[in-house]
C-alpha positions as semicolon CSV with decimal commas, in nm:
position;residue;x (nm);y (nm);z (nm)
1;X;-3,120;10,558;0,958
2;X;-3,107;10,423;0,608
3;X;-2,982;10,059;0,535
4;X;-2,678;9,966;0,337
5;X;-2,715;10,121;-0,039
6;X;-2,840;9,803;-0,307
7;X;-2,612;9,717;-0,587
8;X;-2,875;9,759;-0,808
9;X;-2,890;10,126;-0,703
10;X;-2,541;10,223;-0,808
11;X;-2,435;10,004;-1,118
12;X;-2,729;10,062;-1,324
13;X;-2,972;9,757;-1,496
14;X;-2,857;9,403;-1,471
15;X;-2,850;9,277;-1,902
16;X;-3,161;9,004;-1,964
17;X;-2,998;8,684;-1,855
18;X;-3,083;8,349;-2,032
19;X;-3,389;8,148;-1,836
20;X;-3,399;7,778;-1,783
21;X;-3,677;7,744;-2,080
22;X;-3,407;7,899;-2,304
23;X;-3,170;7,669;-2,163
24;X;-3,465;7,341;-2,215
25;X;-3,533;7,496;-2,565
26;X;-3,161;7,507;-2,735
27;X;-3,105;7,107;-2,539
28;X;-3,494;6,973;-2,667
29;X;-3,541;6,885;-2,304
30;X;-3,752;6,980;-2,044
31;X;-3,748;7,225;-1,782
32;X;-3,740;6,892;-1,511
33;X;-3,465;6,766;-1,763
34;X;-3,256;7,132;-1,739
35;X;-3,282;7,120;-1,323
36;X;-3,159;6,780;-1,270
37;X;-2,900;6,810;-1,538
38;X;-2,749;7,190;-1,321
39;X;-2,811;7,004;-0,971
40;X;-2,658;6,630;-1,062
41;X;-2,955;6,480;-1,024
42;X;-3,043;6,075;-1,106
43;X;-3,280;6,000;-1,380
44;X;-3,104;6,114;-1,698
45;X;-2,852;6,012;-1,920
46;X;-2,463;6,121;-1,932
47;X;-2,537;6,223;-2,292
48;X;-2,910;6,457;-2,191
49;X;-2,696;6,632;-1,890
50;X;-2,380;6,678;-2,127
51;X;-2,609;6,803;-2,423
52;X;-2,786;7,029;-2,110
53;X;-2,468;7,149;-1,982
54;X;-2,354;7,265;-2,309
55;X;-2,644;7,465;-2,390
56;X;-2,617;7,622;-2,065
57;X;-2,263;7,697;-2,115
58;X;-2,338;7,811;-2,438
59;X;-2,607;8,081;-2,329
60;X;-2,465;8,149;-1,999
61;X;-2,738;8,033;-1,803
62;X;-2,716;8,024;-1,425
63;X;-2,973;7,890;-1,182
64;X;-3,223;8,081;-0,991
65;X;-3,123;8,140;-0,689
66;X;-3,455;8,315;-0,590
67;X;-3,664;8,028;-0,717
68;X;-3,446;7,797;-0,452
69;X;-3,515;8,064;-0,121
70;X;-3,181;8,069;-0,101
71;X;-3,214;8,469;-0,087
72;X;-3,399;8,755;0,034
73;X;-3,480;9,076;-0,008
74;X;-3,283;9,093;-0,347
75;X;-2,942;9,088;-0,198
76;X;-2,657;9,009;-0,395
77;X;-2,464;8,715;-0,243
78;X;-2,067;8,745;-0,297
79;X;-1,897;8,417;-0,247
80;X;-1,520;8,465;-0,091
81;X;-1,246;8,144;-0,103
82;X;-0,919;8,178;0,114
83;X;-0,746;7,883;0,199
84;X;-0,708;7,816;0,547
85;X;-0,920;8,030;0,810
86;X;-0,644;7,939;1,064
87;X;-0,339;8,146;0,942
88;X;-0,449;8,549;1,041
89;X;-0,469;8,667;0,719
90;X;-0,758;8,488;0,631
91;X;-0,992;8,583;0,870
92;X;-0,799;8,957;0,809
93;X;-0,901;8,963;0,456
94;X;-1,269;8,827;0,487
95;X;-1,338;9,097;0,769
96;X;-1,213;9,407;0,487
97;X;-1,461;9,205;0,209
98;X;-1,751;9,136;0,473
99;X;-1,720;9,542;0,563
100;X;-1,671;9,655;0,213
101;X;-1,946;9,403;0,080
102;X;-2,260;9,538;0,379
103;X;-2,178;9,869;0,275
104;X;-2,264;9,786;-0,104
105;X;-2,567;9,588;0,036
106;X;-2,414;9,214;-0,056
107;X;-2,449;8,892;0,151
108;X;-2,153;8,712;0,187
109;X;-2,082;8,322;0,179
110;X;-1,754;8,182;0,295
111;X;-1,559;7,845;0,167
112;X;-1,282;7,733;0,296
113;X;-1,076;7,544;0,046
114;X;-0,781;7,402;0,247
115;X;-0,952;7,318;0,545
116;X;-1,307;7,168;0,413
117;X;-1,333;6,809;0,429
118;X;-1,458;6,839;0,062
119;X;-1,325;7,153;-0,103
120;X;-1,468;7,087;-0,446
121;X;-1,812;7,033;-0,291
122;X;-1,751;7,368;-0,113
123;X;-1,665;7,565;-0,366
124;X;-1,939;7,407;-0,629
125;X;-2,218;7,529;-0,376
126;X;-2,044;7,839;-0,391
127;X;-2,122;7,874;-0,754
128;X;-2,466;7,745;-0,721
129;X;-2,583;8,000;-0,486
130;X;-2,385;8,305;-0,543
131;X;-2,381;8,582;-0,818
132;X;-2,006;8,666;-0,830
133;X;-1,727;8,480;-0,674
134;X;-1,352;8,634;-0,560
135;X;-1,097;8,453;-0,366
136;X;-0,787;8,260;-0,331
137;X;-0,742;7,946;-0,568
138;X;-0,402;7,867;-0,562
139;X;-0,300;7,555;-0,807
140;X;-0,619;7,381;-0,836
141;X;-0,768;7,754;-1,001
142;X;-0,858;7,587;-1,349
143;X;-1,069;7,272;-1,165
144;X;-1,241;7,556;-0,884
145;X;-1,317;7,770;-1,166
146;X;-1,486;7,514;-1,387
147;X;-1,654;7,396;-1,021
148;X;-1,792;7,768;-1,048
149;X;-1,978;7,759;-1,367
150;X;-2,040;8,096;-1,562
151;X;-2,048;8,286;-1,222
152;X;-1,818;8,615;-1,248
153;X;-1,477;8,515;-1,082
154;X;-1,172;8,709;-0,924
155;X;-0,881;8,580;-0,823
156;X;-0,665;8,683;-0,587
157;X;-0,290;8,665;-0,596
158;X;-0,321;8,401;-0,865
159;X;-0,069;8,152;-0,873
160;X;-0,082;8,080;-1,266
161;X;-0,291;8,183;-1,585
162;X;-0,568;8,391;-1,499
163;X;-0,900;8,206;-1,632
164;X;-1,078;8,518;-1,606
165;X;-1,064;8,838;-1,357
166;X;-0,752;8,872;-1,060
167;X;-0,583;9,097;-0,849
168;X;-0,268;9,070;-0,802
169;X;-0,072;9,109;-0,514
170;X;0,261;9,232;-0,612
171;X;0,524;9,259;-0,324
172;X;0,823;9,371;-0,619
173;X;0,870;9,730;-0,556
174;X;0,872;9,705;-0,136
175;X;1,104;9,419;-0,129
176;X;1,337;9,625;-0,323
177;X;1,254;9,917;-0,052
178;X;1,361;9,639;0,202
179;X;1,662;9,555;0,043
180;X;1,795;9,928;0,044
181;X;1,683;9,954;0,413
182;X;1,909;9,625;0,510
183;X;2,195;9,814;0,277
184;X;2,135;10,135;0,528
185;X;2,119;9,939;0,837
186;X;2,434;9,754;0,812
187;X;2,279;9,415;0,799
188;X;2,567;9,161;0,600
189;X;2,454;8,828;0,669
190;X;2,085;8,783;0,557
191;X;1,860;8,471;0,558
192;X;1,563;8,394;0,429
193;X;1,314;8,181;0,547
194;X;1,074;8,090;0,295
195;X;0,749;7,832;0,265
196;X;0,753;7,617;-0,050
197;X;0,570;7,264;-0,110
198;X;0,834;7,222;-0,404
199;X;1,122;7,253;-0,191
200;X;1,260;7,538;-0,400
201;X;1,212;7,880;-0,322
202;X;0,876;8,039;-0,383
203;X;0,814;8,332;-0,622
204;X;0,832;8,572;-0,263
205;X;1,184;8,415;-0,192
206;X;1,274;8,459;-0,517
207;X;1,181;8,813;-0,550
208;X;1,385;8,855;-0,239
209;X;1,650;8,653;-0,321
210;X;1,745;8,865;-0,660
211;X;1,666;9,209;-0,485
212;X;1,964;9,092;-0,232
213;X;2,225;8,952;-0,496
214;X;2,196;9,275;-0,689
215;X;2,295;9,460;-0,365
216;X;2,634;9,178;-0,311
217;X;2,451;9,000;-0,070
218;X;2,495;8,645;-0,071
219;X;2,146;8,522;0,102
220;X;2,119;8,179;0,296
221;X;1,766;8,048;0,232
222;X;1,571;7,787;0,440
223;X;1,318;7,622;0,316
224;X;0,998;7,483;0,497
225;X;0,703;7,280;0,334
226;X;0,432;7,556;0,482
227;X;0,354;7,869;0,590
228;X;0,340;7,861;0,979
229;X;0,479;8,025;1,267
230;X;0,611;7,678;1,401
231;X;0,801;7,616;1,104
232;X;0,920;7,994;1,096
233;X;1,058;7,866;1,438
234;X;1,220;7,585;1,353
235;X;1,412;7,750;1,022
236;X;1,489;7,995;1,216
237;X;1,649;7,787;1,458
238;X;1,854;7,557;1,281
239;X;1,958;7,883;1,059
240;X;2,103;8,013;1,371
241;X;2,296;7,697;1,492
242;X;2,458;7,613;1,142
243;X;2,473;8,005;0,980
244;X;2,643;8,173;1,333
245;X;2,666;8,529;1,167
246;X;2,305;8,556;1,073
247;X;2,237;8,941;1,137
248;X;1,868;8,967;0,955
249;X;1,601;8,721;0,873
250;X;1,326;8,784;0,637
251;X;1,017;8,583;0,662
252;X;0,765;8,437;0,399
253;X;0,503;8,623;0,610
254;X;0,397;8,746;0,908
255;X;0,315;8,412;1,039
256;X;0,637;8,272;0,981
257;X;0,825;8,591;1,129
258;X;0,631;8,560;1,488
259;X;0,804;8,213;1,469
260;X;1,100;8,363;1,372
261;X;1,107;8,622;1,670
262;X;1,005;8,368;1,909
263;X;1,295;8,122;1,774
264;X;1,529;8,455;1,857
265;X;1,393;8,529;2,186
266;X;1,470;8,163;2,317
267;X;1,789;8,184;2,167
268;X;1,901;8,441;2,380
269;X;1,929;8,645;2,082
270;X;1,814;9,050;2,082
271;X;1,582;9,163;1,818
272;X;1,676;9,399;1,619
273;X;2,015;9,460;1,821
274;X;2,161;9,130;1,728
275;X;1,911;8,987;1,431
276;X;1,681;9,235;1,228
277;X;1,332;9,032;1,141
278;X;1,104;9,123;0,856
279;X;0,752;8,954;0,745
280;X;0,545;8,989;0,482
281;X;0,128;9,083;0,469
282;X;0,125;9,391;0,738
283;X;-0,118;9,183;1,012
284;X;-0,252;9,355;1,275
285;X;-0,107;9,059;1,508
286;X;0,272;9,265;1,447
287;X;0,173;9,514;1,648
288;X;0,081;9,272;1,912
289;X;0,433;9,119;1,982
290;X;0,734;9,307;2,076
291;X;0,943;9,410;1,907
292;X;0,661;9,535;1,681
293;X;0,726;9,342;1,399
294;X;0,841;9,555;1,058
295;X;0,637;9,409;0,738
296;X;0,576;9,419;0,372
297;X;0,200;9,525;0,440
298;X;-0,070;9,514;0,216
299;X;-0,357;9,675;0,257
300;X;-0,648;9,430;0,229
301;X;-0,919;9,706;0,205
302;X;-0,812;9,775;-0,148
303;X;-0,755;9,426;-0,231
304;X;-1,183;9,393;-0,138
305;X;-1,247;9,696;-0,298
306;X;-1,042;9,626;-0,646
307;X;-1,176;9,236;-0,653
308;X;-1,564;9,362;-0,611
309;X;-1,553;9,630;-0,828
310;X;-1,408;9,407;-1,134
311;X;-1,634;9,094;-1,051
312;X;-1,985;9,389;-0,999
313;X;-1,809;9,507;-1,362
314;X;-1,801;9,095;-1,480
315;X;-2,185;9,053;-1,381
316;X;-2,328;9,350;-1,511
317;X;-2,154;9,370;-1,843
318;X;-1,962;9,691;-1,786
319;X;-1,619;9,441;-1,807
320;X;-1,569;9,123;-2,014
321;X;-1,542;8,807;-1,791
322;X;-1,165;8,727;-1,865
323;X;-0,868;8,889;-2,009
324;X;-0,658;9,215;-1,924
325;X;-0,927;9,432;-1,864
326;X;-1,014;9,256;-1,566
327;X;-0,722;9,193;-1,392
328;X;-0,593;9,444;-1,096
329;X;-0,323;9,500;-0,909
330;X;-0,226;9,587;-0,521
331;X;0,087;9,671;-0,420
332;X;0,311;9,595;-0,119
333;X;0,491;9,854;0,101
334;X;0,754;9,827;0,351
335;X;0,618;9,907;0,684
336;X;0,942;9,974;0,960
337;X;0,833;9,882;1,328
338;X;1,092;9,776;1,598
339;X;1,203;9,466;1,483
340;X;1,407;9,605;1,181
């Protein structure tokens, strides 16, 4: 049976890319010069590896990766970033890339930039020794991004500017969908429990937060400093001791709402008879628990497929490496299981 199909069988010829003696030829240096300048080497000047740097910058020059053995077989290698391999959806959305990347004939290396003991050494490699990078930056996107070099690189779900290609990850039109559904249901008393490291409510809560005003809702929200299901727990209950007609809670994310749930079920409380609970990201986990629990899902297999195609676009030339015409987007939808 025939192997995964090559990239280099379905995107056409890769343009003539600058070579290191280009590179040694703009700088006056030597080749030597040009490899310890790219690798941080000792034995040359700040000034040689800034003058190097800037004539690699300038003819968008990239290592060999071949020349290092660092491939084989003429694999592309697609380097993925998510932020912390310990909530679900990471390991979620690295299974659709890894599926979607074999079938297009692509290695893939993984960094972990909340949990690695040295994220900016992490992601630097992952610049070194991949072609095209996609992933999830967060705050510190402008310093990962100049960690990259020139390599091709898609956001996901950016968090500010986009520096050159995203998708984005736009929950708008299904929390409005969820907002009508609470209207339907009855629900009066809504609270949200959102994740923030500012202490004010993140750009999810706030979505949710307006949807629910505009309906005459007047939302509690708690706040917690992360993501996780033990602080979905503990928002949860505190909201239920000090807010005692809470009728619906609606979670940052999945995570947060299996803390939520389990916050309810020690409580004594029945879910959805007593408190509706919603999450956010559609993991496979909410179908796990009971109540199944009803989700803002997105699907992650076009969220690989959209980020390759644009960063496959941003290496061969077909799109330019920043600006609208390489940014994407993915939308939520309301998913209604049990708990809602």
């Amino acid at each position: 049976m025939a192997g995964p199909a090559r990239l280099n069988r379905t995107v056409g010829p890769t343009p003539a890319r600058a070579t290191i003696h280009d590179v040694a030829a703009a700088a006056g240096v030597s080749r030597q010069t040009v490899t310890r300048a790219m690798n941080g080497l000792y034995g040359i000047s700040p000034a040689t590896k800034e003058r190097v740097l800037a004539a690699a910058a300038a003819l968008d020059y990239r290592p060999s990766r071949f020349g290092r053995g660092l491939v084989t077989g003429g694999d592309r290698q697609l380097g993925l970033v998510v932020d912390d391999l310990r909530n679900p959806y990471s390991p979620e959305l690295a299974a659709a890339v890894l599926r979607l990347a074999a079938a297009r004939g692509w290695d893939v290396m993984l960094a972990d930039a909340g949990l690695a003991g040295d994220s900016d050494r992490a992601v630097r490699a992952l610049g070194v020794q991949t072609d095209v990078v996609i992933g999830y930056l967060g705050a510190r996107a402008p310093e990962l991004v100049e960690h990259l070099g020139s390599a091709p690189v898609v956001e996901l779900d950016p968090a500010g500017e986009v520096l050159r290609g995203a998708v984005r990850i736009d929950p708008t039109r299904a929390v409005e969908d969820l907002a009508d559904h609470l209207v339907e249901t009855g629900v009066r008393h809504p609270v949200i429990v959102d994740a923030s490291d500012t202490g004010r409510p993140s750009g999810r809560g706030r979505l949710m937060l307006d949807a629910l005003r505009r309906r005459g809702y007047l939302p509690e929200v708690a706040i917690a400093d992360a993501p996780t299901s033990e602080l979905g727990a503990a928002m949860t209950t505190r909201a239920l001791e000090r807010f005692r007609r809470v009728d619906a809670v609606l979670a940052f994310n999945d995570l947060m709402a299996l803390g939520v749930l389990g916050a309810c079920r020690r409580a004594g409380i029945d879910v959805p008879g007593d408190v509706r609970v919603v999450g956010v990201d559609g993991l496979a986990l909410g179908t796990l628990v009971a109540p199944t629990l009803t989700t803002l899902a997105v699907d992650l297999d076009a969220v690989a497929r959209e980020a390759l195609d644009v960063a496959t676009g941003m290496l061969v030339g077909d799109l330019p490496r920043s600006g609208a015409a390489v940014q994407r987007t993915v939308r939520h939808r309301l998913l209604v299981r049990e708990s809602a």
